[in-house]
Every structure is written in structure tokens, then in C-alpha cells.
MIPA-905362 format. One record per residue (C-alpha): residue in one letter; x, y, z; residue number from 1. Coordinates in steps of 0.001 Angstrom, whole numbers, plus 500000, padded with zeros to 6 digits. Each point is the difference from the previous one (the first is absolute). Last residue first. Example, Ala and Ser with C-alpha at 12.3 -4.5 7.8 and 13.67 -1.06 7.14 Angstrom:
residues 2
+---+--------+--------+--------+-----+
! r !     px !     py !     pz !   k !
+---+--------+--------+--------+-----+
! s ! 513670 ! 498940 ! 507140 !   2 !
! a ! 498630 ! 496560 ! 500660 !   1 !
+---+--------+--------+--------+-----+
This chain:
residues 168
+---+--------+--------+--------+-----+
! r !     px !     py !     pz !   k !
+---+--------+--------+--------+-----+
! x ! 570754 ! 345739 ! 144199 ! 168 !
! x ! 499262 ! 496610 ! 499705 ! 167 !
! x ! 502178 ! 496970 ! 500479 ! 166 !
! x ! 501108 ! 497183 ! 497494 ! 165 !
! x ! 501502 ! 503459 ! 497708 ! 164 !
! x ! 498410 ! 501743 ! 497351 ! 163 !
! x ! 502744 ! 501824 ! 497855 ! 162 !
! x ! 499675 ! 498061 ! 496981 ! 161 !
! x ! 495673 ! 499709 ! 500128 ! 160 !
! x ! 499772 ! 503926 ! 499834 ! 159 !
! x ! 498557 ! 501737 ! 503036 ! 158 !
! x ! 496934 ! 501966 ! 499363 ! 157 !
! x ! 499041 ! 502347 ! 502506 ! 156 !
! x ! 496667 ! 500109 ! 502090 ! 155 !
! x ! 497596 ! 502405 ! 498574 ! 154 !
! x ! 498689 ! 503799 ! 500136 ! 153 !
! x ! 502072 ! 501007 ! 503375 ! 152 !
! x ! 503109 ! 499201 ! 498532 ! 151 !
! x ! 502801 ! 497303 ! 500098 ! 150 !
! x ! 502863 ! 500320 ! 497572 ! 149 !
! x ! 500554 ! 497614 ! 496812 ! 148 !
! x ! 496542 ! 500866 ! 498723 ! 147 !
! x ! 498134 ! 498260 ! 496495 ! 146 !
! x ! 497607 ! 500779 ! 497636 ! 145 !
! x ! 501735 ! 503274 ! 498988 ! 144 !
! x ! 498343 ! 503135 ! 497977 ! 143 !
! x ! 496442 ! 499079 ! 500865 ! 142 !
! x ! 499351 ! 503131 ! 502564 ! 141 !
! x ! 501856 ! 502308 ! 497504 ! 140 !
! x ! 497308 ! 499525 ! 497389 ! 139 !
! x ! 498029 ! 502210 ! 501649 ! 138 !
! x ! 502075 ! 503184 ! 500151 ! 137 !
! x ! 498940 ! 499591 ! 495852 ! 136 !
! x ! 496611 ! 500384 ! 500756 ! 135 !
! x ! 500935 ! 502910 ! 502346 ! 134 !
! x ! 502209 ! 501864 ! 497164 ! 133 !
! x ! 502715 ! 502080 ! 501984 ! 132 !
! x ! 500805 ! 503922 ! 499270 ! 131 !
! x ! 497272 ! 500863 ! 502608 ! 130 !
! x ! 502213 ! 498138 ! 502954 ! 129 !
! x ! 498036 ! 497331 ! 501090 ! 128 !
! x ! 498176 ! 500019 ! 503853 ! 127 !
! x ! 500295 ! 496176 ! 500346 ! 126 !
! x ! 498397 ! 497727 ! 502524 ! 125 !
! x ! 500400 ! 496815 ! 501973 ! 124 !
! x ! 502997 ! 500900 ! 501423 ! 123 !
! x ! 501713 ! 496408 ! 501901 ! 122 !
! x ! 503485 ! 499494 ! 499092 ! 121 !
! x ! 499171 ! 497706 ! 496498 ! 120 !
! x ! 497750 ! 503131 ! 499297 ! 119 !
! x ! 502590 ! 502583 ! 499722 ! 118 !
! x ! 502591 ! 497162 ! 498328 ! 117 !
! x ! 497275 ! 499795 ! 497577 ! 116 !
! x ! 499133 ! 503524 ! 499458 ! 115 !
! x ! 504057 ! 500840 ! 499362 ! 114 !
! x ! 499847 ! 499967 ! 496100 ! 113 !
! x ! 496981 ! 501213 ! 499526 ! 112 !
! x ! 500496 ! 503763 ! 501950 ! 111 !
! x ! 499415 ! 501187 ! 503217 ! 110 !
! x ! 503760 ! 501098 ! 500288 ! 109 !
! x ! 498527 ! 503394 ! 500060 ! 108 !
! x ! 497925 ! 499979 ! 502992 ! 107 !
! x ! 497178 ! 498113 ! 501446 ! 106 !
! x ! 499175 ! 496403 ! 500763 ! 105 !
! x ! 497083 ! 499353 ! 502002 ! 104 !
! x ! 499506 ! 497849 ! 503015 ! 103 !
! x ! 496284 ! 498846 ! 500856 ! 102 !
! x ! 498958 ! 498306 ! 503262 ! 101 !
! x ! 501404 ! 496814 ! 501174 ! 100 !
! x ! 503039 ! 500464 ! 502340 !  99 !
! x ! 501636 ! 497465 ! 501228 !  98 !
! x ! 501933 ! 502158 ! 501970 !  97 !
! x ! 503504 ! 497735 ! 499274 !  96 !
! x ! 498900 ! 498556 ! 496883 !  95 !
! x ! 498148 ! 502552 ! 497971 !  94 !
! x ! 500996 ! 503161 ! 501456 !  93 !
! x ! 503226 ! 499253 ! 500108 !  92 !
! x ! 500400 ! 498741 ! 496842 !  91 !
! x ! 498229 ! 503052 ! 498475 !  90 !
! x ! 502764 ! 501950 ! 502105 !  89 !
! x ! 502462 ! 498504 ! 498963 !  88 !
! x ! 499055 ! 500803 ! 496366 !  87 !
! x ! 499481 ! 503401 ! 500638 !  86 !
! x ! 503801 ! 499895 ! 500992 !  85 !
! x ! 500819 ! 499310 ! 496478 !  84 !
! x ! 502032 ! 503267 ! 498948 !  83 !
! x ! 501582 ! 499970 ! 496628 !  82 !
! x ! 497272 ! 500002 ! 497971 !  81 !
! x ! 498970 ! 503346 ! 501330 !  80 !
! x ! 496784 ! 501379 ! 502045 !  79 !
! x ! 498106 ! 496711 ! 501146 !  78 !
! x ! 497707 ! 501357 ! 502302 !  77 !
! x ! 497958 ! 497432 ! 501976 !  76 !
! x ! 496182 ! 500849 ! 500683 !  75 !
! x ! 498113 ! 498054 ! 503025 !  74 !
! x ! 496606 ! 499430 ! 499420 !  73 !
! x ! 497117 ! 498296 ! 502227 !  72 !
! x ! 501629 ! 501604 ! 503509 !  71 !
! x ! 499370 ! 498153 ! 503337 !  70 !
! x ! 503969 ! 499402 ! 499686 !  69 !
! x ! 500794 ! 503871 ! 499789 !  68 !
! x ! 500725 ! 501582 ! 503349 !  67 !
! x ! 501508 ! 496577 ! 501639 !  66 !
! x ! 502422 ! 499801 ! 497014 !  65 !
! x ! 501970 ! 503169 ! 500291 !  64 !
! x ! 503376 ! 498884 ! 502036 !  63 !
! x ! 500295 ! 496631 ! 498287 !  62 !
! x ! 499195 ! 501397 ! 496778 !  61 !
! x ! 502922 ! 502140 ! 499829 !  60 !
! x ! 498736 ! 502684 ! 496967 !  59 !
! x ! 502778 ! 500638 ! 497632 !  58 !
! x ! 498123 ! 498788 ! 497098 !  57 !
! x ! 497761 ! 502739 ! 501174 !  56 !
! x ! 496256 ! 498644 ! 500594 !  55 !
! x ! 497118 ! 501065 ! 498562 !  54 !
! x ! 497405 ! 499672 ! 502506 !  53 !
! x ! 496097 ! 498805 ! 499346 !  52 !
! x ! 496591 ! 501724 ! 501091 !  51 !
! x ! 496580 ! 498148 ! 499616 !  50 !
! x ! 497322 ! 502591 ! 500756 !  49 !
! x ! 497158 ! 500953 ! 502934 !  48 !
! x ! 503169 ! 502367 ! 501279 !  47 !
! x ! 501062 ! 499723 ! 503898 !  46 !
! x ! 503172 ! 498371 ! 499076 !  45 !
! x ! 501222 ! 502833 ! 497310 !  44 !
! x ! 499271 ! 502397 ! 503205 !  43 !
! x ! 501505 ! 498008 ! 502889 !  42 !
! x ! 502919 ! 498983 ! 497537 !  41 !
! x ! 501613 ! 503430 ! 498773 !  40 !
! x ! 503388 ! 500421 ! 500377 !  39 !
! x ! 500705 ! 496074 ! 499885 !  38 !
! x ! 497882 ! 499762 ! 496647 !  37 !
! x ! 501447 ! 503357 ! 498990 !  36 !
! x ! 503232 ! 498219 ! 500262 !  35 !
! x ! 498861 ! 497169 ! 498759 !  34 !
! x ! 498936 ! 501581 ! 496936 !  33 !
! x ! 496274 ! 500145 ! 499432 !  32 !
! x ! 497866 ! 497445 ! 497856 !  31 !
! x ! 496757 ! 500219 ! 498737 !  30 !
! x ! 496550 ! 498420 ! 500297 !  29 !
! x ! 496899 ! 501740 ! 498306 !  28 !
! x ! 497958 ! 502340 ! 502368 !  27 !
! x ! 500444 ! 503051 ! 502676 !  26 !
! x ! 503263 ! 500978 ! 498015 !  25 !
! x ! 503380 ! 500770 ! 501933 !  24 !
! x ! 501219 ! 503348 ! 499351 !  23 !
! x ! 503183 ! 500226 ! 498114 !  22 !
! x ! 502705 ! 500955 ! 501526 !  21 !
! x ! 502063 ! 496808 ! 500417 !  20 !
! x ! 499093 ! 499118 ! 496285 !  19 !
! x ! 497164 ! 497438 ! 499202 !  18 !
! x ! 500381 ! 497010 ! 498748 !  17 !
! x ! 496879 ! 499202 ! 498607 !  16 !
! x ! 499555 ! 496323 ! 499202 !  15 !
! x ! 496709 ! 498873 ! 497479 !  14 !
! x ! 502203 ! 499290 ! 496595 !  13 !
! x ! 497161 ! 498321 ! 498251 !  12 !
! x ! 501294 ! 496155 ! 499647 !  11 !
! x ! 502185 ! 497553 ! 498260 !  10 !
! x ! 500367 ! 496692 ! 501442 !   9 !
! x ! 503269 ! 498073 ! 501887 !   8 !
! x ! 498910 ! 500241 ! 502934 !   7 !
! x ! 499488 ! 504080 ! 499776 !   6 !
! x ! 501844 ! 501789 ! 497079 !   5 !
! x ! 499100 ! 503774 ! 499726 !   4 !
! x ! 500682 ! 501898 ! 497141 !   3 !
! x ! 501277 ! 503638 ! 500020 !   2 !
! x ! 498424 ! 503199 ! 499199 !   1 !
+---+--------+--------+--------+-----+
């Protein structure tokens, strides 16, 4: 099973993802696709349980965002290294919904070495692949004291050489 990262603190791995066939439990909080979310909203609405959406990194968030904003998790798949979109999305949901409930990283570039960047845009929580250490996931958060690029976690750092007489 794989370790679950939430602000920055190890905890019991409590999200079910459940596939599109499965049926949906009558307690616990899980998470349905969006397109089952989209297939199926009366019903998953009408349930006595939290439900989030995991969203495609493909997923247009300015065409879907009505149906999820009263959601408390929002899962981001980050298949491949070499796709960030998930990260735009984050961003999105951070600074242009201002959203405030729960995003969680998922996927196989869940991994140390990209945690801070994933929290620096906005996800707050980290579904580890099972070949990654949590405690050592940890350390990731501390890896750089500083930020050259604005973020949703802190303002940017801008060194004292390139400062100019007016602010950016």
C-alpha cells in the first residue's frame, strides 16, 4: 500500500479510489473518476459521504469547475515526468478558483524529487508511489530556502542585483 503525505505529515492512507465499476460504498469517503462523477452525480450527491473527483490531466477546468468547487478533494494525476499539466491545474485551482479544500497528488511522477514543486503550485497531499520512503518524501519540503518564481505557497524571492527602484 502506499503512503499518504497530507500538509506536510505522514498519515493512514484513508482515500479509496474506486474504479468506474465499482459500487460506491454507503460509508468512508472515496473518490470516483470524473467521468463517473459527471455520469453519475444525482446518486454520488445524494450519499450521507464525502465524495472527491480525480481529475484527468487533460481535464479543462474552465468547462468542469461549477460541478466540483463545493468538493473537499480534488485528485490530480501526474502519469509521466514529462507531462506537467497537473501542475496547471493545481495553480488553477489555487489562484484562479481559490479553491481551499484538499488536492492530492497521484500518479507515478509522485515521487521526492517533484513534491516540492507539487506543493509550491498548490496540492497539499501526496499519494507516494510504494517504491518511495515517506520519511524520506519529507525532506523534500526543506530542499530550497529560497523561490525565484512566484507560487501559491510564498511570495518569490528576488535577489538584491536584479531589484530595481520600482517593484514588480
Amino acid at each position: 500500500m502506499s503512503a499518504l503525505i497530507r500538509n506536510r505529515q505522514i498519515v493512514p492512507n484513508d482515500v479509496t479510489i474506486l474504479d468506474d465499476e465499482a459500487a460506491a460504498p454507503q460509508n468512508g469517503n472515496f473518490v470516483v473518476s470524473l467521468a463517473r462523477w459527471q455520469k453519475d452525480n444525482a446518486q454520488l450527491r445524494s450519499l450521507s459521504v464525502d465524495v472527491g473527483v480525480r481529475l484527468p490531466n487533460t481535464a479543462d477546468l474552465t468547462t468542469i469547475w461549477a460541478e466540483l468547487e463545493d468538493r473537499k478533494l480534488i485528485v490530480l494525476d501526474f502519469p509521466g515526468f514529462a507531462d506537467g499539466r497537473a501542475y496547471s491545474q493545481a495553480r488553477l485551482l489555487r489562484d484562479r478558483y481559490a479553491y481551499k479544500g484538499e488536492i492530492l497528488a497521484v500518479g507515478g511522477a509522485v515521487v521526492r524529487d517533484q513534491i516540492q514543486g507539487m506543493q509550491r503550485s498548490g496540492i497539499n497531499s501526496f499519494l507516494l508511489r510504494a517504491d518511495q520512503d515517506p520519511n524520506v518524501c519529507l525532506t523534500a519540503f526543506d530542499d530550497f530556502a529560497s523561490a525565484y518564481q512566484r507560487a501559491t505557497d510564498k511570495d518569490m524571492v528576488i535577489p538584491r542585483e536584479h531589484r530595481r527602484s520600482n517593484s514588480l
